[in-house]
C-alpha positions as CSV (number, residue, x, y, z in Angstrom):
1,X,8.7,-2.5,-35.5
2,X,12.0,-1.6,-33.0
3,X,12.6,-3.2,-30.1
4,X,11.6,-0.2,-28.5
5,X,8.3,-0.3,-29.5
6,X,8.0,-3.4,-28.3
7,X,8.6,-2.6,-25.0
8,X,5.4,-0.5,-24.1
9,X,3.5,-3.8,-25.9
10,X,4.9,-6.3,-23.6
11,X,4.7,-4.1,-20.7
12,X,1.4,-3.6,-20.6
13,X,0.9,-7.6,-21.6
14,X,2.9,-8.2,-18.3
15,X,1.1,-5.9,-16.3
16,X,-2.1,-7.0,-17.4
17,X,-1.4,-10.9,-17.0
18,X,-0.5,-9.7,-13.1
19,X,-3.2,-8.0,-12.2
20,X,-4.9,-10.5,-13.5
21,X,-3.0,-13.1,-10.8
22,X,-3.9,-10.6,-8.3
23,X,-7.4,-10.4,-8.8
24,X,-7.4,-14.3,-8.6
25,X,-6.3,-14.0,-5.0
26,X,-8.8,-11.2,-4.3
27,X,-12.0,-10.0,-3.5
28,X,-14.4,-6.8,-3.8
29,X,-14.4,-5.9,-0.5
30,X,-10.1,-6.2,-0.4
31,X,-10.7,-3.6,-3.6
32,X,-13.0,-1.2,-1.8
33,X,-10.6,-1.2,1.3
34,X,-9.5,2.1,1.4
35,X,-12.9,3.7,0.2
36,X,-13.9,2.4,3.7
37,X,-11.4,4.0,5.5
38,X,-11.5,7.6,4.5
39,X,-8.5,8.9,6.5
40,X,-6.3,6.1,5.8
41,X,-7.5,7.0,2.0
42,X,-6.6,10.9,2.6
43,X,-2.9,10.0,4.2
44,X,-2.0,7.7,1.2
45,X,-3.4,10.8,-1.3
46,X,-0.6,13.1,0.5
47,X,1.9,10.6,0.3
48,X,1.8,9.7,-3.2
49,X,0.2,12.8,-4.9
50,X,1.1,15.9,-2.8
51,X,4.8,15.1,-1.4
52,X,6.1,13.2,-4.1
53,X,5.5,15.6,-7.4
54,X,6.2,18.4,-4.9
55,X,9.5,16.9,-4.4
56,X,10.1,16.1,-7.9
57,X,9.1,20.0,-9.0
58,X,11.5,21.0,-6.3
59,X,14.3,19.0,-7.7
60,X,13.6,19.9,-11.4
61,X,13.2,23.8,-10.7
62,X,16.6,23.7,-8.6
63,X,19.0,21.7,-10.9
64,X,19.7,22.1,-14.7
65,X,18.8,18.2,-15.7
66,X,18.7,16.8,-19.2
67,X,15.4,17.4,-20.4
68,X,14.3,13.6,-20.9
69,X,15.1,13.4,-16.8
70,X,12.6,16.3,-16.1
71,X,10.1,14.9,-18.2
72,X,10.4,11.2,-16.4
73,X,10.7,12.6,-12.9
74,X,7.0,14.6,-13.5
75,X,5.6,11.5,-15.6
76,X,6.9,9.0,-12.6
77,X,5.8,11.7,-9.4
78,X,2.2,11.8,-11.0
79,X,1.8,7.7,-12.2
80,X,-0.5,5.6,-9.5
81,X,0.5,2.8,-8.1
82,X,2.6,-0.1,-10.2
83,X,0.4,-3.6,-10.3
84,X,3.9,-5.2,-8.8
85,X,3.3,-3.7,-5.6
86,X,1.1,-6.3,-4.3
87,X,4.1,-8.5,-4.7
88,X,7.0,-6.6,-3.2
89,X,4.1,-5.4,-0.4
90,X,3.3,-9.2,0.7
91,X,6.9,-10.1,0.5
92,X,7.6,-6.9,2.7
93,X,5.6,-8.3,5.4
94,X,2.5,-5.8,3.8
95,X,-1.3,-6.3,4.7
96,X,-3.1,-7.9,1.4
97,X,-6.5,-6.2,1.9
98,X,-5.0,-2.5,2.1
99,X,-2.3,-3.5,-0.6
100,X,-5.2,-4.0,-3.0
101,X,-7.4,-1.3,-1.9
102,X,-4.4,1.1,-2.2
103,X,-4.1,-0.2,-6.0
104,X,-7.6,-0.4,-7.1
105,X,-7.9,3.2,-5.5
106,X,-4.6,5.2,-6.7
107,X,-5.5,3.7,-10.5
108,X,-9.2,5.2,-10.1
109,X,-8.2,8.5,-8.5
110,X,-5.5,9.0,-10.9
111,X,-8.1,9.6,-13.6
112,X,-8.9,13.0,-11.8
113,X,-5.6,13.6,-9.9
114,X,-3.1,13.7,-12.7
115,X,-4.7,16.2,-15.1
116,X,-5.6,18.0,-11.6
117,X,-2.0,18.2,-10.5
118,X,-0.7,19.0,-14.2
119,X,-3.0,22.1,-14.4
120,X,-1.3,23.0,-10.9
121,X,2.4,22.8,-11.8
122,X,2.1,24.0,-15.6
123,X,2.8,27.4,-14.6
124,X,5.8,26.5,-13.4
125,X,7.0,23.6,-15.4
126,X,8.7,24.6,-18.6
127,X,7.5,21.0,-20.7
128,X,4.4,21.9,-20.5
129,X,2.9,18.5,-19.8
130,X,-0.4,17.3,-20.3
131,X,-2.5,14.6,-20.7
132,X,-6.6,13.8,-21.2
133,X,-8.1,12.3,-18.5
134,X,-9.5,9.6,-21.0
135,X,-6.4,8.4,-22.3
136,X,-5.2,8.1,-18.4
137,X,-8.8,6.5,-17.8
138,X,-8.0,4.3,-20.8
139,X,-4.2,2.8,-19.7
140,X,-5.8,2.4,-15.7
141,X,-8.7,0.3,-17.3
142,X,-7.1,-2.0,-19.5
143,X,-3.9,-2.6,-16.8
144,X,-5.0,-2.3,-13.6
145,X,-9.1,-1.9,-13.2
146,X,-10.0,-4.4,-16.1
147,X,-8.2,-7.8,-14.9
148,X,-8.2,-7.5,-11.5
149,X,-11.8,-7.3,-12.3
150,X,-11.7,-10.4,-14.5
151,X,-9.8,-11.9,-11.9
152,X,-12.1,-11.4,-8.7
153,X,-15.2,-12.4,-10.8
154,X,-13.3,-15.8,-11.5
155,X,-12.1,-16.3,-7.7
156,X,-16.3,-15.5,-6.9
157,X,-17.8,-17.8,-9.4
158,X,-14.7,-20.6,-9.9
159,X,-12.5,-20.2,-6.8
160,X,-10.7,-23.5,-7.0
161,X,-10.3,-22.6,-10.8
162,X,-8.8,-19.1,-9.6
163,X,-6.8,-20.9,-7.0
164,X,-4.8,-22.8,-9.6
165,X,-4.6,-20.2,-12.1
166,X,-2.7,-17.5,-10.6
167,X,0.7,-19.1,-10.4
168,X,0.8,-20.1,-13.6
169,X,-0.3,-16.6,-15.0
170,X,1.5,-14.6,-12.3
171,X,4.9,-16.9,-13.9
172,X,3.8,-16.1,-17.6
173,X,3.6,-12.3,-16.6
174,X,7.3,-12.3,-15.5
175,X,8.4,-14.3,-18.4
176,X,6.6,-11.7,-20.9
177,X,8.6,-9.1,-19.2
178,X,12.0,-10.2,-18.9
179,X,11.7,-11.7,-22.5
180,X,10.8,-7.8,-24.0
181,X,12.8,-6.3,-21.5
182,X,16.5,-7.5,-21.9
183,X,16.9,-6.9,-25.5
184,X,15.2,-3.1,-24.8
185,X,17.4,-3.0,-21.8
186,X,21.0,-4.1,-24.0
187,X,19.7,-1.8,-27.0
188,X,19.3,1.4,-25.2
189,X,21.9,0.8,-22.6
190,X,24.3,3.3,-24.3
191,X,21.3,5.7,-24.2
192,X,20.9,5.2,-21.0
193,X,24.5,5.6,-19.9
194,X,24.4,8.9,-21.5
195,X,21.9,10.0,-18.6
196,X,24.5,8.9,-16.3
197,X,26.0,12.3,-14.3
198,X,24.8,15.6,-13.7
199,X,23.2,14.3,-11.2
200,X,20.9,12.4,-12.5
201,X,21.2,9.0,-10.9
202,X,21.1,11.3,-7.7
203,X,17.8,13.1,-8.7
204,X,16.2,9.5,-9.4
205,X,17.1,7.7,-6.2
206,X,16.4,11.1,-4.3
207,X,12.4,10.6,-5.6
208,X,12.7,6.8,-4.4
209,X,14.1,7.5,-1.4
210,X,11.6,10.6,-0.8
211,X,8.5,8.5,-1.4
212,X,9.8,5.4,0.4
213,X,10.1,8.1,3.2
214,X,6.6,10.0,3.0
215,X,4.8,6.8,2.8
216,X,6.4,5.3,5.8
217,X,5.8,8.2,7.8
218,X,2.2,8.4,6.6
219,X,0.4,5.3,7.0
220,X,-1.7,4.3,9.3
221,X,-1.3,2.6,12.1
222,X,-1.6,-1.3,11.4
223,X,0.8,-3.6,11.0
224,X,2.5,-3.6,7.4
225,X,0.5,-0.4,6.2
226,X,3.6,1.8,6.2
227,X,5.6,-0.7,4.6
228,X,3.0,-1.0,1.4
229,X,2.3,2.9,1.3
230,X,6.1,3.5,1.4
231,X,6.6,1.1,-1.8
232,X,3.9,2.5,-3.4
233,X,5.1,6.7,-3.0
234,X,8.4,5.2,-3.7
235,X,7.3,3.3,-7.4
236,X,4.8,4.4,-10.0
237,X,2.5,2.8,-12.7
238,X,5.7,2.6,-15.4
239,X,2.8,2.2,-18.1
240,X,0.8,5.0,-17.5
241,X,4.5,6.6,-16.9
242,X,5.7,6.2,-20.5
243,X,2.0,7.0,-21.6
244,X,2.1,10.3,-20.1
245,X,5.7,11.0,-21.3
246,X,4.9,10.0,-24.8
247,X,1.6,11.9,-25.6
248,X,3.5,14.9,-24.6
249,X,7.1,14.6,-26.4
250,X,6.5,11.5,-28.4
251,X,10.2,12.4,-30.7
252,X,12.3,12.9,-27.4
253,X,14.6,9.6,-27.8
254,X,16.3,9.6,-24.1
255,X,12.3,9.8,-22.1
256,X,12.7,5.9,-22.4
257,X,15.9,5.3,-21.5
258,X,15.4,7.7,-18.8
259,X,12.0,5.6,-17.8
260,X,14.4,2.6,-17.9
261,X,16.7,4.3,-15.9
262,X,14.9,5.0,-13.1
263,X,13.5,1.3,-12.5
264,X,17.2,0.0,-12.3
265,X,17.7,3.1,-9.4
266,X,14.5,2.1,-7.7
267,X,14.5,-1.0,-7.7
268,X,18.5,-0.6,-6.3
269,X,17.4,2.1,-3.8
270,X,14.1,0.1,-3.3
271,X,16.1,-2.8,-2.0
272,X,17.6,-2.2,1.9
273,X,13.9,-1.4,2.8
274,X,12.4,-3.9,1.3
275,X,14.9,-6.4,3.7
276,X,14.4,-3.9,6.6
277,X,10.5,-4.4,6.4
278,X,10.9,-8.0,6.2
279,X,13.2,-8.6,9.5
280,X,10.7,-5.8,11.2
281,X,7.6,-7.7,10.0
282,X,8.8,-11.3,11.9
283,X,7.2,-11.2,15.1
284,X,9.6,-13.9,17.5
285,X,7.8,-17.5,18.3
């Protein structure tokens, strides 16, 4: 086993464990937030599922990329929400209730939306990608739907239990992570710097920068909605990401480095809003 194949282990350990955190500091009617709110629901759909692939098709049907780059810009446009969001969201000054509705809905939707939206851009995307909606229904379960399950039915029956536990398993989550992802991270470096031009880095930080954009622009009205609907167009589900990538070309070498890739640009892109939102989201005593 290569540290490579590690990765998609660990990273769905990671995500799991942080859902899980999440779900201890939740409730059912935070999940069903956006089901309640059909137009807020409807604005966050165009945001994340219309604009963003759009933008992605634009970009790969305009400039000659390496093909590993097409593949993760279509993989990445179509992916639902990552489980960090909650935490870059409330950090961001973000509303909890519509940060967890807008996760618990993108990972259900995504069952239909991504073999929906495939169907609708294979005529013109030469990869010819596809996927089954039971193996997307499959990687939403098991890291997103599945603990934060877990984790609500512990804060209803045991809340001082689920009180204490999330910190400790939100910690163990990050630990998981950067333990797998490092070493993936040194060995594929040369991979990845290989990606490096031809306007790739450009391509990747345009997609950020695009859904950061759509998703501010798009939310509704309350405080913080904008700011969690902007991190969510601007940052996909990496696991159902590298799923989707790797049912379709499972010998292409560079799709993970290029998946790599992309969360070092978007988390660097990422970063200036994420401090804007803050200093915008502290009202003056």
């Amino acid at each position: 086993m290569t540290l490579a194949s590690l990765l998609p282990i660990a990273l769905q350990s990671s995500i799991f464990l942080l859902v899980l955190s999440l779900g201890l500091q939740a409730d059912i009617r935070s999940a069903l937030h956006l089901f309640m709110r059909p137009a807020d629901l409807l604005r966050a759909i165009v945001a994340m599922n219309v604009l963003v692939p759009a933008f992605a098709l634009a970009v790969i049907l305009v400039f000659q990329l390496p093909h590993a780059v097409e593949v993760a810009l279509v993989a990445i446009a179509l992916s639902p929400v990552p489980p960090f969001l909650p935490l870059k969201a409330m950090k961001a000054g973000g509303q909890h209730a519509y940060t967890i509705g807008l996760l618990v809905a993108a990972a259900l939707l995504s069952i239909v939306l991504i073999p929906l939206v495939l169907r609708l851009i294979d005529p013109l995307f030469p990869a010819r990608l596809a996927m089954p909606s039971a193996a997307i229904a499959k990687v939403v379960a098991l890291s997103v739907l599945l603990p934060l399950d877990i984790g609500i039915l512990v804060r209803a029956v045991a809340p001082a239990i689920a009180g204490k536990a999330a910190r400790p398993v939100i910690v163990t989550a990050a630990v998981v992570l950067v333990v797998a992802l490092v070493p993936v991270l040194i060995t594929a470096w040369p991979a990845i710097l290989s990606l490096i031009g031809n306007g790739t880095v450009l391509a990747l930080a345009a997609l950020v920068a695009v859904g950061l954009a759509a998703g501010h622009a798009l939310a509704g009205p309350a405080s913080g909605e904008s700011t969690v609907l902007a991190l969510a167009s601007g940052a996909r589900h990496p696991g159902v990401a590298i799923a989707l990538a790797h049912a379709n070309f499972p010998d292409d070498t560079l799709v993970l480095p290029a998946m790599l890739l992309y969360l070092v640009v978007g988390a660097l892109v990422a970063m200036p809003y994420v401090q804007w939102a803050k200093r915008s989201s502290v009202v003056p005593g």
